[in-house]
VODREN-66853 format. One line per field, with one value per residue (C-alpha): x, y, z; residue number from 1. Coordinates in steps of 0.5 Angstrom, whole numbers, plus 500, padded with zeros to 3 digits. Example, Ala and Ser with C-alpha at 12.3 -4.5 7.8 and 13.67 -1.06 7.14 Angstrom:
BEGIN
c1 <- [525; 527]
c2 <- [491; 498]
c3 <- [516; 514]
pos <- [1; 2]
This chain:
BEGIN
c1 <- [565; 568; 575; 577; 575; 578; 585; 584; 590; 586; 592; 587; 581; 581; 581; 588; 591; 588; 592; 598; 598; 597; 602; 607; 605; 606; 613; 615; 612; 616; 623; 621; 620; 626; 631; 628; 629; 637; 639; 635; 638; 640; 634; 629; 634; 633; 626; 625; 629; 624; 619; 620; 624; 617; 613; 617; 616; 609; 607; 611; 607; 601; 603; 605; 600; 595; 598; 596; 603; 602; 604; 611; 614; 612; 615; 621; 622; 621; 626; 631; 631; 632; 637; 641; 641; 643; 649; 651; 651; 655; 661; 660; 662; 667; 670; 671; 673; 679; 680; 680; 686; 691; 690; 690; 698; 697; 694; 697; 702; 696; 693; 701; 701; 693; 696; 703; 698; 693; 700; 703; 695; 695; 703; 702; 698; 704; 700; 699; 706; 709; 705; 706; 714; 713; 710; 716; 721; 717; 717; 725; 726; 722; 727; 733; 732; 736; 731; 730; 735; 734; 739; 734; 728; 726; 727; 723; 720; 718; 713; 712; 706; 710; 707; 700; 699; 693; 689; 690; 690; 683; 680; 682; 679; 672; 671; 668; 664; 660; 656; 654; 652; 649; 645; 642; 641; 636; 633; 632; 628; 624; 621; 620; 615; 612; 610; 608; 604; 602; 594; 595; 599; 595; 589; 592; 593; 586; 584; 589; 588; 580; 576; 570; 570; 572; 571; 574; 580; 581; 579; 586; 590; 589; 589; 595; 599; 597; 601; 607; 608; 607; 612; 617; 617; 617; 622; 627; 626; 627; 633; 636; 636; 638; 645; 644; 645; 650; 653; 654; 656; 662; 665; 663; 666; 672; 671; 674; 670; 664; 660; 662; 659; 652; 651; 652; 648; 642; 643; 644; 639; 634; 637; 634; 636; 643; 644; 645; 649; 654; 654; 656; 662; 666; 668; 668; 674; 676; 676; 681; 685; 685; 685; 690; 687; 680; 676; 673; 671; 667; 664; 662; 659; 655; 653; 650; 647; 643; 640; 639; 633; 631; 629; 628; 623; 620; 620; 619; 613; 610; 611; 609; 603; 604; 608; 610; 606; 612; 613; 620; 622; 619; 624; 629; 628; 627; 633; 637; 633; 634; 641; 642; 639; 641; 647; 648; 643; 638; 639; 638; 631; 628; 624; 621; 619; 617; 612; 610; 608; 604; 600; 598; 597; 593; 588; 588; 585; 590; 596; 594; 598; 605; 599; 600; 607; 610; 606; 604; 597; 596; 595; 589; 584; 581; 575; 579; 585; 580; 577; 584; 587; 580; 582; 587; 585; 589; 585; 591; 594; 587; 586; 592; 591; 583; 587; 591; 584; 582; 586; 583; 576; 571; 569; 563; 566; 572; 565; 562; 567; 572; 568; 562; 565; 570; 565; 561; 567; 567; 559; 561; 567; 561; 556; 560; 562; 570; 569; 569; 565; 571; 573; 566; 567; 574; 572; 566; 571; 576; 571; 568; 574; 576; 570; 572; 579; 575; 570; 577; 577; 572; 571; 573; 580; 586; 592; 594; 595; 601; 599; 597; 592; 588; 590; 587; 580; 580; 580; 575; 570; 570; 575; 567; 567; 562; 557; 556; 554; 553; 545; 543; 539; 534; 531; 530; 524; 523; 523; 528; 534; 531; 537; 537; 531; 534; 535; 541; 538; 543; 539; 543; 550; 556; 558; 551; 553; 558; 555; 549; 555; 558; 551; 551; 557; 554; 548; 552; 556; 549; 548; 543; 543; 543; 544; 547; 543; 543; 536; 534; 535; 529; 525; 523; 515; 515; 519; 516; 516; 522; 523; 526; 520; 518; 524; 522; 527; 528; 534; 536; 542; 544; 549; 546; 546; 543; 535; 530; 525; 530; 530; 521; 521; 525; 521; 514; 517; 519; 513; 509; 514; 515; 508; 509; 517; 520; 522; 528; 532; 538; 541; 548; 549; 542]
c2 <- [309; 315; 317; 314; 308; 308; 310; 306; 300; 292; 289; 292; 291; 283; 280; 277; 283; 286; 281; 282; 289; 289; 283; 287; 293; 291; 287; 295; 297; 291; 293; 300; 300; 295; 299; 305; 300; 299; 306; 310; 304; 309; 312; 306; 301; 307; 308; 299; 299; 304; 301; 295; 298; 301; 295; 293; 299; 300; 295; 297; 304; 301; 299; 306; 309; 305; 307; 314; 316; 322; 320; 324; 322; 315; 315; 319; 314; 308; 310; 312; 306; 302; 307; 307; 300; 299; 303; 300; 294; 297; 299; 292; 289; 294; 292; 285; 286; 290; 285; 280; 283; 284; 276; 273; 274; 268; 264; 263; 258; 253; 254; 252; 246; 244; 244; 240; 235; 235; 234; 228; 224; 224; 222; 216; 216; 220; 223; 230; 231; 228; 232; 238; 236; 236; 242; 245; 242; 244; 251; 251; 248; 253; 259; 256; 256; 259; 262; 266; 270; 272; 278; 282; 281; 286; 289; 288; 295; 297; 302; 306; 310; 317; 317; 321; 327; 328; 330; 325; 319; 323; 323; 316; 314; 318; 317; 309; 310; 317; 312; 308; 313; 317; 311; 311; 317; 317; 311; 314; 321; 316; 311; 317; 321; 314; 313; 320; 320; 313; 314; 320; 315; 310; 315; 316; 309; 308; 314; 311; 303; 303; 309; 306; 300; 303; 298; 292; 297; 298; 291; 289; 294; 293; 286; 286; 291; 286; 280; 284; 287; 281; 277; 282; 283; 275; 274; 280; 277; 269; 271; 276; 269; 265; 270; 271; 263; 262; 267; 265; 257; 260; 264; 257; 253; 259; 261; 269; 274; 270; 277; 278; 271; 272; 278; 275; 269; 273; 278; 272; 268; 273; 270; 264; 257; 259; 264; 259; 256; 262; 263; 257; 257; 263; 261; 254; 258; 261; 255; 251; 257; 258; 250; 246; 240; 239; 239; 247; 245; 240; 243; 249; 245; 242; 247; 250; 243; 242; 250; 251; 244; 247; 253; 252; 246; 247; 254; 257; 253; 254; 261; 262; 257; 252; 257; 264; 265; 265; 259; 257; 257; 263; 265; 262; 266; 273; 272; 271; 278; 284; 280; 282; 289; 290; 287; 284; 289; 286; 279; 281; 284; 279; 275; 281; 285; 279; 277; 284; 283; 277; 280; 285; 280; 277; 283; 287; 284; 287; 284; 277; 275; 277; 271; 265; 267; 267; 265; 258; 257; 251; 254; 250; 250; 242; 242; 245; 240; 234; 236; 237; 230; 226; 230; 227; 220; 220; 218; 215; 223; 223; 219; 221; 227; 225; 221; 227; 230; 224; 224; 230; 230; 225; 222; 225; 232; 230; 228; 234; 240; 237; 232; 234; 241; 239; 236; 242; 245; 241; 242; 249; 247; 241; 247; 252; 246; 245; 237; 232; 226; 222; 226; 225; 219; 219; 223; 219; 213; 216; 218; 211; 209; 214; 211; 205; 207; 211; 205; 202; 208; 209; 215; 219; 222; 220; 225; 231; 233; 236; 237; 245; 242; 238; 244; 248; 244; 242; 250; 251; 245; 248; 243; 241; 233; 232; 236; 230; 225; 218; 215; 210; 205; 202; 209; 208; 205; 197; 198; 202; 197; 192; 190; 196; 199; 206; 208; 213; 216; 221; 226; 227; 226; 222; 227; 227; 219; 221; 225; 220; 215; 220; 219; 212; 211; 215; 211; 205; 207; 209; 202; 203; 199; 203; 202; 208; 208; 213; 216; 213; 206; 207; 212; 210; 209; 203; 199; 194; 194; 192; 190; 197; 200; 197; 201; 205; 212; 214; 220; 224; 227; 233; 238; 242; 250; 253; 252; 248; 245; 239; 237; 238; 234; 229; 228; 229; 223; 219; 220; 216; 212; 210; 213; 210; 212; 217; 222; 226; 232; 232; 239; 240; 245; 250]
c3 <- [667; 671; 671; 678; 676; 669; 673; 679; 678; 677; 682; 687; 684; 685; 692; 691; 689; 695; 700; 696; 696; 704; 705; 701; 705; 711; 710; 708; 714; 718; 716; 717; 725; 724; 721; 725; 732; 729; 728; 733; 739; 743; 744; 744; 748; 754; 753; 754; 760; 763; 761; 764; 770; 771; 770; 776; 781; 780; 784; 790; 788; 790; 795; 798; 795; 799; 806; 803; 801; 796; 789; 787; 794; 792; 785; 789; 794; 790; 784; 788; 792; 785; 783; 789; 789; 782; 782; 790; 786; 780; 784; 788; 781; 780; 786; 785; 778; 781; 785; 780; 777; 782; 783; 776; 776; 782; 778; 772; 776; 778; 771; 768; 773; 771; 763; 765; 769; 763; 758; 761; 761; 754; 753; 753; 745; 743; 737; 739; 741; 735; 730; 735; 734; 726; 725; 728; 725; 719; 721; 722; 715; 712; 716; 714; 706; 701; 699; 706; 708; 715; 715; 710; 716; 718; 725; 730; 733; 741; 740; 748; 749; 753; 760; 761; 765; 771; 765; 761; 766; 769; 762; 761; 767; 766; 759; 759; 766; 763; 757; 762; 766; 760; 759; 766; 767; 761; 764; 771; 767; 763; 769; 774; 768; 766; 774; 774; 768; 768; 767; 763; 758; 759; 758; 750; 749; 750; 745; 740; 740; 741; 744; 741; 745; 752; 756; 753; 751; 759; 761; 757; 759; 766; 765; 761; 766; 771; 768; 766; 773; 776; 772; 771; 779; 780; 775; 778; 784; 783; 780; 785; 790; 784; 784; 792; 793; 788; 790; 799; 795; 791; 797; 802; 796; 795; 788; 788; 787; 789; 789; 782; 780; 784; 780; 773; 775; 777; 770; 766; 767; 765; 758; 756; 756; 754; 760; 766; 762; 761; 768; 771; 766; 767; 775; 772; 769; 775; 779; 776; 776; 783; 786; 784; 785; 782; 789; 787; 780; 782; 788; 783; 778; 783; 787; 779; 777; 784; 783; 777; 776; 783; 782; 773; 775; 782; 784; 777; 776; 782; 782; 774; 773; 767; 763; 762; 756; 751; 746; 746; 740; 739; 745; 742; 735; 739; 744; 737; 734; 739; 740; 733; 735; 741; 742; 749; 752; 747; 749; 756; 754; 749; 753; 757; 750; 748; 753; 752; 744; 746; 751; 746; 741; 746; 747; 741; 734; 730; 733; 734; 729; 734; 740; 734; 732; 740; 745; 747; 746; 741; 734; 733; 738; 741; 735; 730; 731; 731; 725; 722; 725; 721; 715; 715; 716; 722; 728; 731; 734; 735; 740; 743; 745; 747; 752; 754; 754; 758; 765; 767; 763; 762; 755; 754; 756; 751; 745; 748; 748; 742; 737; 736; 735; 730; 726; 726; 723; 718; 717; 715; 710; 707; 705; 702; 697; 699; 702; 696; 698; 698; 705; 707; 708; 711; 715; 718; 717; 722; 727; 727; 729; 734; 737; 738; 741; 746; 748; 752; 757; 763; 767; 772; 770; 774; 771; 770; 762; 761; 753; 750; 746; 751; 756; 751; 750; 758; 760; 754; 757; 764; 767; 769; 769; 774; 769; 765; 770; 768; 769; 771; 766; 771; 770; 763; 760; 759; 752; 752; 754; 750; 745; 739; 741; 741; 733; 731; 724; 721; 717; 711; 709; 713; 717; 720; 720; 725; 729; 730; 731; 737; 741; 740; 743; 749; 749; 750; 756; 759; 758; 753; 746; 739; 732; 727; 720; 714; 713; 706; 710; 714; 710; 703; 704; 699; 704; 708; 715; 718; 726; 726; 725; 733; 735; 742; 741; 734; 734; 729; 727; 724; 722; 718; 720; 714; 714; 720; 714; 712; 719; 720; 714; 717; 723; 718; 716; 722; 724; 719; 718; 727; 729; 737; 736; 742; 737; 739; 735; 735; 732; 733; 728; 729]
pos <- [1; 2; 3; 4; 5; 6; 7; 8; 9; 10; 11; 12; 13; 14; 15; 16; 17; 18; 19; 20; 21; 22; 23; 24; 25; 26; 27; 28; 29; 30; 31; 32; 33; 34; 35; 36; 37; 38; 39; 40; 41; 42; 43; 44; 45; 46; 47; 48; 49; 50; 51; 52; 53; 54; 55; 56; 57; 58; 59; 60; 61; 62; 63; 64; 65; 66; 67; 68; 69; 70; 71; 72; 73; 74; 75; 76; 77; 78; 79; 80; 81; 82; 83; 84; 85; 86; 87; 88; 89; 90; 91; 92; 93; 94; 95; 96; 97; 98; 99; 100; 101; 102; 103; 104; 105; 106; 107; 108; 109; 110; 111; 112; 113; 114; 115; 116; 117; 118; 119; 120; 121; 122; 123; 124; 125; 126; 127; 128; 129; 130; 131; 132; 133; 134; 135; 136; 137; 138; 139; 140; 141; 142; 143; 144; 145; 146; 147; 148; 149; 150; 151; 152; 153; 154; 155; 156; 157; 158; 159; 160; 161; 162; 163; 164; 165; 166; 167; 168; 169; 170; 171; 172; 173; 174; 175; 176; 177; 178; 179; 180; 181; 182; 183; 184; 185; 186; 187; 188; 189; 190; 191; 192; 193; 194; 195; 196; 197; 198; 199; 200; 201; 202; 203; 204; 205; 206; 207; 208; 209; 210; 211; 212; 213; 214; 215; 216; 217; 218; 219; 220; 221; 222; 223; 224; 225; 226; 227; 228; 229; 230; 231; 232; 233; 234; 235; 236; 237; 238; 239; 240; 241; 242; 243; 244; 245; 246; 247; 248; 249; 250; 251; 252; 253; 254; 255; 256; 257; 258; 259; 260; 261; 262; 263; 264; 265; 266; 267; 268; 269; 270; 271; 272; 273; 274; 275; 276; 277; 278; 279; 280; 281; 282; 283; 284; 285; 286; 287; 288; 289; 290; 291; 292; 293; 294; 295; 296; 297; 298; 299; 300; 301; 302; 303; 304; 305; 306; 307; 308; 309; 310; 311; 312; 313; 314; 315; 316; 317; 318; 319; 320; 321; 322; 323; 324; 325; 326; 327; 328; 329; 330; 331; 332; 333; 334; 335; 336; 337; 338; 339; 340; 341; 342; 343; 344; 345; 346; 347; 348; 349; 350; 351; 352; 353; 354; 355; 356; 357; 358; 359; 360; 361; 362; 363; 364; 365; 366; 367; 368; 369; 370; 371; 372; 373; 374; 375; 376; 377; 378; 379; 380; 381; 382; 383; 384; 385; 386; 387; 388; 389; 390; 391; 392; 393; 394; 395; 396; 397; 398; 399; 400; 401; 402; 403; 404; 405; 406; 407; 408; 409; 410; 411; 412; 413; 414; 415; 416; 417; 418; 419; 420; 421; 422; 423; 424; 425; 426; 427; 428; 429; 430; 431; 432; 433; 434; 435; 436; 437; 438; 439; 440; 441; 442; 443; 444; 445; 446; 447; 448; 449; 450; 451; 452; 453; 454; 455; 456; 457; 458; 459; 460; 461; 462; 463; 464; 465; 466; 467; 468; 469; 470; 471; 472; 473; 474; 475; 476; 477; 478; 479; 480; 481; 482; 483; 484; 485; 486; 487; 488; 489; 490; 491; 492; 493; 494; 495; 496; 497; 498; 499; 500; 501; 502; 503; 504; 505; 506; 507; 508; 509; 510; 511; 512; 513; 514; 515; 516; 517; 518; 519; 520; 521; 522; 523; 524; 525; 526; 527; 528; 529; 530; 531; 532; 533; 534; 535; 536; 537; 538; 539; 540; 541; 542; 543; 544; 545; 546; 547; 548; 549; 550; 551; 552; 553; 554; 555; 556; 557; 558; 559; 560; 561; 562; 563; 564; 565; 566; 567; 568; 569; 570; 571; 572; 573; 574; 575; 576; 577; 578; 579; 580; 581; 582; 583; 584; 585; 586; 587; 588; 589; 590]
């Protein structure tokens, strides 16, 4: 034995220990970019904003550059004008903010009244009240015990900050605008050297994740830049008209600082689920300070409960598609994470970066774990969910999403595109020895039965699926139902039609049962008769003649992927067996 090899450690000569080891390492190297995203925020929360900042303009670029505007003067153009009206935006914000200030004063009469109100509603019950009236009673006693003696109290002590100078006051003023100012300054260089060096960058990316497959490493590249600047841009844009109408309905309603409202509406409805939310509750506040009745509080809750279903169930949908692509737990989960990271500039980024990490996911092999873990594509695709639900002797769920499958797909596509692949999948577990007979069977049993179920369904497709797992199996088979269209029995031979003359042979085992079953049920809604067998009912050659040996058609039915000399014998054998028999091969795993 050599020294490395002596030397070399056994945890990394089994497999186990080699997952294990790259486990380990890559939870090392996840708290590592973590630890690194939290303490270098200040550098990388800039650097995110740029780069969706720049997913945003680079399509109007585009725009400019296809009337033939020289690149820099686009990229000066477009920031500029981005600049511009964010900071336009910001002094709007800053404005309606002293406004708001000067004015609260004023309401705290109205907000006096509303409570004085709210007080006598619940006098009736007495119970707050009296409990309130103990609890100060309480405290009087316990001021006036022996054991206190309020001339030893200390003595209550103002505390008056001296006036401040010009200097002072001007540093007061400048010192909270020139972080904000600081960080939009950073923003602004590192979107315009992205614009600017936007094929150069991508040009290096392309040499870090795959300069050996160029063309699909560009293919997703640009598929991916495609799909983020698009949704960043709609998103931008659907919300800058959600905060707009809300917005024009407070000032028709006559909620203060209506502008300031739009404004926080269109920004925290980048938050998911809880950000429309947030946004409706803060002039809810405002008007029940400023109505003295209840008219504007019940106006403003209206106006959000009439808009926000509006543009989340009808405008979102029609202008992103079925989805956004993110899982909404997922969604969920990472809002809470960059919140964790970034405080509330990470709670505004999380979905954005999150549907970034799963375009990634999507398009590079090495991250598709970030796909499974946050997008909304089914984890199992159609087949694989089939072959998990007989597994499991559970047709039931089975049929249920067959019959989701079947609103826009017909049965036979459903056999073609999800049964009978699933079955091949467990083929492939069936020959590396990892099902017992007794799962065989359960298999078969469960497969049997889903037939039944769907013998109560007719085609065409009359719906629209909204299940992931049967949109997921529809994309996979084409969205093609015409493709499998029914035939009509007269066409057939006389012999054929003529009770079972049609014979479904299963070669070998019971998954092969199953798939010879599947025929069966497509050959009955033909209208043609079958009768499902295994091989060794029909084969033994001492066996007398039966009258299945007048059938007209025999098919055989295999899974089988490892060799084709099972199936020739097969058929050898049926010959001798059925020598005027049609003899169909139905080979599902070669």
């Amino acid at each position: 034995m050599d020294a490395p090899s002596r030397l070399r450690p056994p945890l990394l000569e089994r497999p186990d220990g080699g997952a294990a080891f790259a486990l380990v390492v890559g939870l090392v190297g996840f708290l590592a970019i973590v630890t690194m995203l939290y303490f270098a925020r200040a550098v990388f929360v800039p650097v995110a904003l740029a780069v969706l900042l720049s997913f945003v303009l680079a399509p109007l670029i585009l725009v400019l550059r296809r009337i033939r505007v020289p690149r820099t003067l686009s990229v000066a153009v477009v920031v500029v004008a981005a600049f511009l009206g964010i900071i336009t935006v910001g002094g709007v914000v800053a404005l309606q903010l002293a406004d708001l200030a000067t004015e609260l004063p004023r309401y705290q009469q109205t907000i006096r009244e509303k409570i004085r109100t709210l007080k006598g509603a619940t006098e009736g019950s007495g119970t707050f009240d009296r409990l309130s009236q103990m609890v100060q009673e309480l405290g009087m006693e316990l001021e006036s015990a022996p054991g206190v003696r309020p001339e030893n109290a200390p003595m209550p002590v103002e505390i008056r900050e001296p006036e401040q100078g010009p200097i002072a006051m001007a540093k007061s003023i400048a010192e909270p605008l020139l972080h904000p100012l600081g960080i939009i300054g950073v923003v602004f260089i590192f979107t315009v050297f992205i614009l600017l060096q936007r094929e150069d960058l991508r040009n290096r990316f392309i040499r870090l994740a795959g300069a050996h497959d160029i063309q699909r490493t560009t293919a997703a590249l640009d598929d991916a830049a495609s799909r983020l600047s698009r949704f960043f841009l709609t998103q931008v844009a659907l919300n800058a008209g959600f905060g707009t109408v809300i917005g024009l309905g407070l000032w028709a309603i006559g909620v203060p600082s209506p502008a300031l409202w739009g404004l926080l509406a269109a920004v925290l409805r980048f938050v998911p689920y809880v950000g429309a939310i947030v946004a409706a509750l803060l002039p809810l506040i405002f008007a029940v300070a400023v109505d003295p009745g209840w008219t504007i509080v019940l106006s403003t809750a209206l106006l959000f409960l009439i808009v926000e279903p509006v543009v989340g169930h009808i405008i979102e949908p029609l202008l992103y598609g079925r989805s956004t692509g993110l899982s909404p737990v997922a969604v969920i989960a990472a809002a809470t994470f960059w919140t964790w990271l970034w405080g509330p500039i990470g709670l505004v980024l999380a979905t954005p970066l999150t549907l970034c990490l799963v375009v990634l996911g999507r398009h590079v092999d090495q991250f598709d774990f970030l796909d499974v873990m946050l997008g909304d594509r089914p984890a199992l695709s159609g087949p694989e969910l089939f072959y998990q639900r007989m597994l499991a002797n559970d047709p039931t769920e089975a049929a249920a999403k067959a019959e989701e499958f079947l609103k826009e797909g017909t049965v036979i596509a459903y056999l073609d595109e999800v049964a009978l692949p699933g079955l091949r999948l467990a083929q492939r577990d069936a020959e590396r020895g990892a099902l017992e007979p007794e799962r065989l069977e359960r298999i078969e049993t469960s497969v049997t039965e889903l037939l039944e179920n769907l013998s109560f369904y007719d085609d065409p497709p009359d719906g629209d699926t909204s299940d992931p797992e049967a949109e997921a199996a529809l994309e996979e088979a084409g969205r093609h139902p015409s493709s499998y269209p029914a035939v009509d029995p007269s066409r057939f031979p006389p012999q054929w039609r003529q009770g079972t003359s049609i014979l479904c042979v299963a070669v070998r085992s019971r998954l092969d049962l199953a798939a010879a079953g599947v025929i069966a049920h497509v050959l009955d809604r033909h209208g043609l008769g079958s009768e499902t067998v295994m091989a060794e009912q029909i084969l033994p050659a001492s066996e007398q003649p039966t009258a299945r040996d007048e059938c007209a058609v025999v098919i055989l039915s295999s899974l089988e992927a490892r060799s084709l000399a099972l199936l020739r014998y097969s058929v050898r054998r049926i010959r001798r067996r059925m020598p005027n028999a049609l003899v169909v091969l139905a080979a599902w795993g070669a």
